[in-house]
N, C-alpha and C positions, 0 to 999 in steps of 0.2 A: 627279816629281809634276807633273800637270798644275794649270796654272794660269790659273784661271774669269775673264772677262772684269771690267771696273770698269769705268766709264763717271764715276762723279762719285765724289768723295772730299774728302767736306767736312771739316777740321780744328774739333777743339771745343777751348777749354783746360781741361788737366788739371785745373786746380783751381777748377772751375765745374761741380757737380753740373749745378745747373740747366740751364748751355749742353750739359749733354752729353745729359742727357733730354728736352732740346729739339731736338739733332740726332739723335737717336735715334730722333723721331719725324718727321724730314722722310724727304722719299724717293732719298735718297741711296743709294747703293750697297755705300759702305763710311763709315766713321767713322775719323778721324785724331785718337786722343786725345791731346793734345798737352806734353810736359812739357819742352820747351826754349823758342819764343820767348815764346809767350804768355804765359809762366810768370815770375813776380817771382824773383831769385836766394832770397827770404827766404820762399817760399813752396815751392819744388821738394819739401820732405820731405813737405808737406801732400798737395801734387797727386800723389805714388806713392801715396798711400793711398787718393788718391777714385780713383784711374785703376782701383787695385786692387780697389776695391771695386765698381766698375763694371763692370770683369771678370769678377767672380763672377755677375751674372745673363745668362741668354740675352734673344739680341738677332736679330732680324731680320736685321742689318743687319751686315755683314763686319766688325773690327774692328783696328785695325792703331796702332799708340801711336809717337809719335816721340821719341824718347827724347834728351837731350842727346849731344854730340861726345864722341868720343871723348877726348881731351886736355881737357873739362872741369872735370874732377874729380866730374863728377855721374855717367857713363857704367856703371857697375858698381853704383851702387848703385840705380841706373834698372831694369838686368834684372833683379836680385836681387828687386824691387817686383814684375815679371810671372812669374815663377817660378811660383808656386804656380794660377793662371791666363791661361795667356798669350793673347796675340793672336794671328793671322793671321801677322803680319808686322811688322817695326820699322823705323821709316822709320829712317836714318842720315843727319843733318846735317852740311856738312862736312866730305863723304868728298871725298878726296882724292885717290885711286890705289884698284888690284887691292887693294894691301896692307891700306887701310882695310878693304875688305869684306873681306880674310881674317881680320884680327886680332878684326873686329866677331865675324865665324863662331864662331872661338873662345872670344870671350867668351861665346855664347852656349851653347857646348857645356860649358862650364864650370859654370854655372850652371843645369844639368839642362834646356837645350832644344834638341834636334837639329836638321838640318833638317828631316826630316819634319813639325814643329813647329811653326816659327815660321821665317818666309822673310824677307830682307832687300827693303827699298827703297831705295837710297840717292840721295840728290840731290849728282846728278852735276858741278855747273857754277857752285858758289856761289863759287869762287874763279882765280882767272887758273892756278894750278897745276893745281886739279881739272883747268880745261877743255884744257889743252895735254896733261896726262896721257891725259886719256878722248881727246883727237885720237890720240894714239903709239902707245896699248896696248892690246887686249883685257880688257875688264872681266866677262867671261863667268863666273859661279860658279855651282855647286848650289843656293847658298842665294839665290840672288835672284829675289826675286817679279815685280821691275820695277826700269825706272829712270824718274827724273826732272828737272827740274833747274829751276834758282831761278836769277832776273832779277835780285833784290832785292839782296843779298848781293855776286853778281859783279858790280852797278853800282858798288856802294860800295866793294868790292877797288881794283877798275880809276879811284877815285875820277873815276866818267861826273856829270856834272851832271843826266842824265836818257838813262832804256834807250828810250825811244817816241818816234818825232814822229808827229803826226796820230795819236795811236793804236793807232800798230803799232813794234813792234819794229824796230831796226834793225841794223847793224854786227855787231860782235860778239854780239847777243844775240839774232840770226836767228843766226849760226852757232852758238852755246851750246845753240838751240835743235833747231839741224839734226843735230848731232854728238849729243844724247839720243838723237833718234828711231834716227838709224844704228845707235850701240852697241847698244841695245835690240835691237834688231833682228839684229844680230849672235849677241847674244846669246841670243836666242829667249824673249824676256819681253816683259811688259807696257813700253810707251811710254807716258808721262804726263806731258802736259803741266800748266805751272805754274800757280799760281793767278792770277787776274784781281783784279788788289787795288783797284779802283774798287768798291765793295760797292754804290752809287748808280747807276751804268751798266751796269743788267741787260742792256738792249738789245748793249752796247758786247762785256759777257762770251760773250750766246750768239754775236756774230757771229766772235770769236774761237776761241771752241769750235768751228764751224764750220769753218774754216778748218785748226784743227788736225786734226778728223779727216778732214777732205778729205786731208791732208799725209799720212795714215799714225796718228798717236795712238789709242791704246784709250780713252784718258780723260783726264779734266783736272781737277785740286786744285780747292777750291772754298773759301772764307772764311766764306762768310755763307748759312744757309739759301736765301734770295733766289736765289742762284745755281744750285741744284740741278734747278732745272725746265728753266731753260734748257740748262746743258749735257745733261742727259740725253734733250733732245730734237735737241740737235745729234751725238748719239753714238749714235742709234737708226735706223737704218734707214729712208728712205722707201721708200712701197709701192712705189713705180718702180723703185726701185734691187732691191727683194727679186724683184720679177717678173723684172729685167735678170737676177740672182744665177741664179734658177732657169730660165731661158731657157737662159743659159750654159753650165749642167752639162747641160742637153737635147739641146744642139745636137751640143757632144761626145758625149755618149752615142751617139746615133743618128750621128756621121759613124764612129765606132770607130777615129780616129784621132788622132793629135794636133792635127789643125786639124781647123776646122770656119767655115761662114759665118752671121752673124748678121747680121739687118738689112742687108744689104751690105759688113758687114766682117769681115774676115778674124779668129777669134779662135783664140788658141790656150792654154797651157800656163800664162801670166802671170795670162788673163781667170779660167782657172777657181782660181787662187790666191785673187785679189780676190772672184770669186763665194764662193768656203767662207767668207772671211772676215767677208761680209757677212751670210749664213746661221747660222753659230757663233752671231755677235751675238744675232741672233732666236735662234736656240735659249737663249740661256743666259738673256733675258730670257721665255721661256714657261714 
């Protein structure tokens, strides 16, 4: 199953009609309905039923629900809630190893949704085992849509006092963040970086975004409407780069072999990788 670009993926919570027909109508790319943090322990049975009912109408906009941990005691009766119409995709909090994502597989197969289905996301890095796992082992499965991974969560594991200085990432939470994008990659799925939780620091979110998709990233979680312009314009294409993309594939074409020279430099087999990539993009947003 091939799997369609995202660029912004804003999270609404599950048991706020309102936030979700208000992210429903931003221009975000996919929707993260959410029924684990946002969500009050004393409210989760409420929010399966708006999530579910919110599933029932069409939407514009891709739709993917994160459903609680596995060992929460909430995780089966979360798919049981999307059954009857599922999403896209289930984000997985708190995956931990391969084995997370294979026992999540099976709970989903259990509950009448294959993968053809409904595709997993798991955030990969929320805790000091996740990220030493995902460094040892191949997390590569059928069912995976993408991976991701969370700052927030393995700051407070590794009890950090703070994952930024000036701004940006540092130590372990550049490598948490470096180790996503590899596996992903490995893997052959979506890379997706984490949310920007300053909701006030739009400036701060797109230069991030930026950054991330310079790195490699398809797209990046989003918290707050606010954020969706920016990053989706940090994860689109300039025209120079789409002229660069189809320069690329010209230059090859016409030398009919693996190299070719472009503006005075040498490209070959790597450039016209990055050129499709960049092109895809634009396709999937025309």
């Amino acid at each position: 199953m091939s799997v369609a670009p995202l660029r912004s993926i804003l999270f609404v919570p599950g048991d706020s009609p309102r936030k979700i027909e208000r992210g429903a109508e931003s221009a975000a790319d996919a929707l993260i309905l959410d029924l684990e943090d946002s969500v009050h322990p004393d409210a989760k049975a409420q929010a399966r039923l708006v999530v579910a009912d919110a599933l029932k109408s069409p939407s514009r906009l891709r739709r993917i629900v994160r459903v609680n941990a596995l060992d929460s005691g909430h995780f089966e009766q979360d798919l049981q809630a999307l059954a009857a119409d599922p999403p896209e995709a289930v984000v997985l909090p708190k995956c931990a190893s391969w084995h997370d994502i294979e026992a999540a597989s099976k709970q989903l197969d259990a509950v009448g949704l294959p993968i053809d289905r409904v595709r997993l996301l798991p955030v990969a890095t929320e805790t000091a085992r996740a990220l030493r796992n995902l460094m040892r082992s191949d997390w590569s499965h059928p069912r995976l849509l993408g991976l991701t991974w969370g700052a927030e969560d393995i700051a407070a594991d590794l009890g950090a006092l703070t994952n930024r200085e000036d701004g940006v990432y540092t130590g372990v939470f550049c490598l948490a963040r470096d180790v996503c994008l590899l596996a992903a990659r490995e893997a052959g799925v979506l890379a997706l970086d984490t949310a920007f939780i300053d909701v006030r620091d739009v400036q701060g979110c797109e230069l991030e975004a930026q950054r991330a998709f310079r790195a490699g990233f398809d797209g990046k979680l989003a918290i707050h409407p606010a954020q969706i312009d920016p990053i989706n314009r940090a994860f689109t294409p300039s025209a120079e780069q789409i002229d660069w993309a189809h320069r690329v594939l010209e230059a090859l074409d016409r030398s009919g072999e693996g190299v070719a020279s472009l503006d005075g430099r040498m490209i070959d087999m790597p450039h016209q990788r990055s050129a499709m990539k960049i092109l895809r993009s634009v396709g999937a947003r025309a």
